[in-house]
C-alpha positions in Angstrom: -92.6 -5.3 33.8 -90.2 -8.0 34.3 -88.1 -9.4 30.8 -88.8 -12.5 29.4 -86.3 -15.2 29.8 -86.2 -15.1 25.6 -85.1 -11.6 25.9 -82.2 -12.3 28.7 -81.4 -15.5 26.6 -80.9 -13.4 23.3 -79.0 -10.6 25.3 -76.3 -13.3 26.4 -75.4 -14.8 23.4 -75.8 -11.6 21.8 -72.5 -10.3 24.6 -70.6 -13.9 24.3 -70.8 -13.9 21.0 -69.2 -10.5 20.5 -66.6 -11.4 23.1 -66.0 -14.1 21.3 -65.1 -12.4 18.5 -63.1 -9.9 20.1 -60.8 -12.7 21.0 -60.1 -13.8 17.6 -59.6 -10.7 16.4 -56.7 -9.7 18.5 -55.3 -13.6 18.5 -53.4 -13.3 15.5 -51.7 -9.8 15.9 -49.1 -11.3 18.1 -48.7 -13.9 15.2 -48.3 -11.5 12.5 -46.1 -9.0 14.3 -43.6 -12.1 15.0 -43.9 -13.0 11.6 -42.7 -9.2 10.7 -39.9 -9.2 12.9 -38.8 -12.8 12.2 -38.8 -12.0 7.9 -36.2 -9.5 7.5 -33.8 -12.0 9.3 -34.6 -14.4 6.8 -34.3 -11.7 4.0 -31.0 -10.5 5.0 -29.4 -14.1 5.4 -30.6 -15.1 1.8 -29.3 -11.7 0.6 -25.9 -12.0 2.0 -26.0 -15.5 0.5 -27.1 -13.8 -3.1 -24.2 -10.9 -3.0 -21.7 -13.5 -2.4 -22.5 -15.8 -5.3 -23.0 -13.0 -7.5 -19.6 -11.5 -6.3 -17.9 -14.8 -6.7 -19.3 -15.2 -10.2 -18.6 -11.1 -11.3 -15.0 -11.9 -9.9 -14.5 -14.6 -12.7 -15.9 -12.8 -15.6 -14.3 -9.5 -15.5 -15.5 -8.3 -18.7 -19.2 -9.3 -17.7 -18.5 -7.3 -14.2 -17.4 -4.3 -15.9 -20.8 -3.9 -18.4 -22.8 -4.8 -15.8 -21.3 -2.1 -13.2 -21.5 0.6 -15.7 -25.3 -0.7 -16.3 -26.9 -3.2 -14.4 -30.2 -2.6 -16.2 -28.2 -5.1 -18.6 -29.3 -7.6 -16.8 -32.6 -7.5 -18.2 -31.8 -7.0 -21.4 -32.5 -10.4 -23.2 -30.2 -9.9 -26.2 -27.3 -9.1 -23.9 -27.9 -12.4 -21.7 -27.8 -14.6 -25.0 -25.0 -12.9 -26.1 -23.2 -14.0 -22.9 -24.2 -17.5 -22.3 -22.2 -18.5 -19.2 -24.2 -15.4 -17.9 -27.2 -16.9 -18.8 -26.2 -20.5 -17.6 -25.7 -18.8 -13.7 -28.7 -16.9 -13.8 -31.0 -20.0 -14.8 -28.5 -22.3 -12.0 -29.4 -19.4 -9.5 -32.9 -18.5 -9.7 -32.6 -16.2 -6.3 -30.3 -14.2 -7.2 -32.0 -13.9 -10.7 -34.7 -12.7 -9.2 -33.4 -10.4 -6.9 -31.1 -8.4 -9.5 -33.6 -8.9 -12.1 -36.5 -6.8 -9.6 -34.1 -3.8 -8.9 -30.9 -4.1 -10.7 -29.7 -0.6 -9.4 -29.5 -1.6 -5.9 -28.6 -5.0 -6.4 -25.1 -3.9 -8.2 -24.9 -1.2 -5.5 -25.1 -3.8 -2.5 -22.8 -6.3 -4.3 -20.1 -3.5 -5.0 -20.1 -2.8 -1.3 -19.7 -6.7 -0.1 -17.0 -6.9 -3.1 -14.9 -3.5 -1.2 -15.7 -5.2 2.4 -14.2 -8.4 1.0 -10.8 -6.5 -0.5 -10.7 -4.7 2.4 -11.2 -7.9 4.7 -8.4 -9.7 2.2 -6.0 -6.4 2.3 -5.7 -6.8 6.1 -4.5 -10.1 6.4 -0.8 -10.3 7.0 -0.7 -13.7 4.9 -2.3 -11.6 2.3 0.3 -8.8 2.2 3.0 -11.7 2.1 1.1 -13.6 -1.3 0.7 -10.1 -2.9 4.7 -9.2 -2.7 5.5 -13.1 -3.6 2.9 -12.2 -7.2 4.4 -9.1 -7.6 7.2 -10.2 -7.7 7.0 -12.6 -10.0 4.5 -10.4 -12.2 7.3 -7.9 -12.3 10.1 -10.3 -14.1 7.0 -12.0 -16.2 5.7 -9.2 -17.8 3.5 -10.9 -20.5 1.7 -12.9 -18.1 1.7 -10.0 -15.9 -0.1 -8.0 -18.5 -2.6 -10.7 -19.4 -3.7 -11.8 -15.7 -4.3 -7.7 -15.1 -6.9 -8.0 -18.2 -8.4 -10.8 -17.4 -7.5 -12.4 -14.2 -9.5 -15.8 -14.9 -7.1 -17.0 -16.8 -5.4 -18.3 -13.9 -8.1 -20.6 -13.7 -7.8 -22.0 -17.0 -5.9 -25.1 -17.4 -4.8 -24.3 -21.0 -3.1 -20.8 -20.5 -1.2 -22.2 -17.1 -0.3 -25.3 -19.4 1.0 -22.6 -22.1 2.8 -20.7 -19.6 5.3 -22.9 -17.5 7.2 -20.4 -15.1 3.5 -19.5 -14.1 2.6 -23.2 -13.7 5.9 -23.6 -11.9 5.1 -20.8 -9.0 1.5 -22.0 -8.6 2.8 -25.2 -7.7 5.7 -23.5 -5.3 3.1 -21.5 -3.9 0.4 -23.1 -2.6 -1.2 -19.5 -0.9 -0.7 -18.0 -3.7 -2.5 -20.6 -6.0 -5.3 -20.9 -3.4 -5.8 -17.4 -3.0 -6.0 -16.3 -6.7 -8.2 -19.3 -7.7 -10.7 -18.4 -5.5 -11.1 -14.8 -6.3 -8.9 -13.9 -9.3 -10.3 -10.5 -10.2 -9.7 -9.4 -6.3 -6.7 -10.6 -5.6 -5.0 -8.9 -9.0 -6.9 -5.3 -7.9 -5.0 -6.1 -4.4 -1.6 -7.0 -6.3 -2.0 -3.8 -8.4 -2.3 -1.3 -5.2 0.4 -3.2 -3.7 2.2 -2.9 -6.9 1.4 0.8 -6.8 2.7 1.5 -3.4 5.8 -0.7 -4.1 6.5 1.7 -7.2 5.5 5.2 -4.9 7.9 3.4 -2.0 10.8 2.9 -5.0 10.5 6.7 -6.4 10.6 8.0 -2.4 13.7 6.0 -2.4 15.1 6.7 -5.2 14.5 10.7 -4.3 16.1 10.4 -0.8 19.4 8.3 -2.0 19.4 10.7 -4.8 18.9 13.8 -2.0 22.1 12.1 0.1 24.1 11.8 -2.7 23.9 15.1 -3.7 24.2 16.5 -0.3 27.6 13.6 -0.2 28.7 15.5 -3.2 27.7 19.1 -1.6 29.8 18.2 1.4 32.6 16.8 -0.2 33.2 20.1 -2.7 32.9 22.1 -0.3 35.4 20.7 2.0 37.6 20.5 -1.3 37.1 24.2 -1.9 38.1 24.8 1.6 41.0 22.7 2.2 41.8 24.3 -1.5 41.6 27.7 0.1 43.4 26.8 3.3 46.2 24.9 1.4 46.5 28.4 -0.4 46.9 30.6 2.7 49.6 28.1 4.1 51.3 28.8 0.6 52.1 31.8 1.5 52.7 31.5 5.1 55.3 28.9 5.6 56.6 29.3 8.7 52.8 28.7 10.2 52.2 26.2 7.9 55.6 24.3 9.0 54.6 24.4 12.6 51.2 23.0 12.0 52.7 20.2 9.7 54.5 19.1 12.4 51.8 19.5 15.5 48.5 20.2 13.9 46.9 20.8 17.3 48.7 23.9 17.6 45.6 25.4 15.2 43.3 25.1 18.5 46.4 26.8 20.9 45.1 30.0 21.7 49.0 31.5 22.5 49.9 30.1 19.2 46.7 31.8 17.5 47.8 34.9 19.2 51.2 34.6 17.7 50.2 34.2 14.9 47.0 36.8 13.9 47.2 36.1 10.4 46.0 32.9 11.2 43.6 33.7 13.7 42.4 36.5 11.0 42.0 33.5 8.3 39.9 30.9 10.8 37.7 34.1 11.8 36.9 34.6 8.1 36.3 30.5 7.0 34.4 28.9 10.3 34.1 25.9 7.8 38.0 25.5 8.2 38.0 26.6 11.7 35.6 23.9 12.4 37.3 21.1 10.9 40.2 21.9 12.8 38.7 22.0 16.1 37.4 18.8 15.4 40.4 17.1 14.0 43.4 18.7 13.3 45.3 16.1 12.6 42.6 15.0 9.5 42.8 18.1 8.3 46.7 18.4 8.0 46.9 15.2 6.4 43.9 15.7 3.9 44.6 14.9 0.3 43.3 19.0 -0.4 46.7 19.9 1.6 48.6 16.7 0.6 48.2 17.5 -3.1 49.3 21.0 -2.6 52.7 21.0 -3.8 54.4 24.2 -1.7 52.6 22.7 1.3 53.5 19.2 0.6 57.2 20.0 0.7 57.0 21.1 4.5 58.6 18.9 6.8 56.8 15.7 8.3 56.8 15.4 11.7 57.9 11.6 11.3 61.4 12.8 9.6 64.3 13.9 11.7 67.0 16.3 10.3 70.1 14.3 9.7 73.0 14.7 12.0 75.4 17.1 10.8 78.7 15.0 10.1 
């Protein structure tokens, strides 16, 4: 029996149809998946954007920052945002960022801690940086009210009425145009930079201070116990005039091994105080002239090889 043309008519649209709709389906699949991949670009841009205002604004209201950081859930606490209208005020001004901390306030606070320790970090490694942070310290350290203000709230720098009230600081902002340009911008970063540099200065100062203190006492070490021996040595020539006469007049008899040998005493006495020994190998002529000899006043009545006996008359 041969099919109707109605039936093969039905069959084909039935098949078109269903291709057709195969085709629609899978059309947008390449849309959507480049949507996907195209979204978290945007995401991330806006979110860098967000960190960085929020950063900026944390960095001029340290006391805000700090409640905040210890709990960010804060931030959705009603009472606390009317009780800290400039707060509020940002937070209406930036909608985005409103909306992003307000969503998940834990993660939010973590991300914008971790841009705030990229940006010190990105600050602490300039060498222009480095070079503003000694200039404030130093001025910090011979201003130490303002020093002690600025480290509690370092927005003040930004506030026309305590520069006005303080004219040395008003002075060096103008002398230092870095500086000024530096700590406007970021005022709670750049005094957490100035304190580790102030900390490292002080660590720096006390390895200093320990070393020069180390020297001085090995100075003083040194300087007894070359007393003590030129004490001791002036002692033994006390009772050995005749050696000490000879020496007096050519000290580098001391390092004459015939004259050692003559003399065993001597040799007997450098054997038993190298120090001595040592000093006279190196210069003999130092050591017969020291003032630990000179002051000796048996020794200092021997002969000086400069002075002639007078001719008999």
């Amino acid at each position: 029996m041969k099919p109707n043309r109605s039936s093969y008519h039905h069959v084909s649209n039935l098949f078109l149809t269903a291709l057709a709709l195969g085709l629609v389906l899978l059309m947008p699949a390449p849309l959507k998946a480049q949507t996907t991949a195209t979204a978290p670009r945007q995401d991330n841009d806006t979110t860098q954007r967000q960190l960085a205002d929020m950063d900026h604004f944390l960095d001029g209201h340290p006391e805000i920052a700090e409640q905040l950081r210890k709990d960010p859930s804060l931030i959705n606490n009603k009472e606390f945002v009317a009780n800290h209208p400039t707060l509020q005020q940002w937070l209406q001004e930036h909608p985005g960022v409103r909306e992003e901390v307000s969503e998940n306030p834990n993660a939010f606070m973590r991300q914008e801690e971790r841009y705030d320790r990229r940006e010190d970090r990105y600050r602490g490694d300039r060498d222009t940086t480095r070079q503003e942070l000694a200039s404030m310290d130093r001025f910090l350290d011979s201003h130490s009210e303002i020093a002690e203000q600025l480290r509690k709230d370092p927005s003040l720098v930004n506030n026309a009425e305590f520069v006005a009230n303080h004219p040395a600081l008003q002075q060096y902002l103008q002398q230092h145009p870095g500086v000024r340009e530096e700590i406007t911008e970021n005022p709670n970063a750049f005094m957490r930079q100035e304190q580790r540099y102030d900390r490292r200065e002080d660590a720096t100062s006390y390895r200093d201070r320990d070393r020069d203190r180390d020297r001085m006492t090995t100075n003083l070490g040194d300087r007894d116990r070359d007393g003590g021996e030129m004490s001791s040595f002036g002692e033994f020539l006390r009772g050995h005039s005749t050696v000490a006469d000879q020496l007096s007049k050519d000290p580098t008899l001391a390092n004459n091994k015939e004259f050692l040998a003559s003399h065993p005493e001597l040799q007997d006495y450098l054997k038993d105080h190298p120090g001595v020994q040592q000093q006279l190998t190196e210069n003999p002529q130092a050591v017969m002239t020291s003032p630990g000899l000179a002051s000796n006043p048996t020794f200092s009545k021997t002969p000086s090889p400069n002075l002639k006996p007078k001719d008999k008359q």
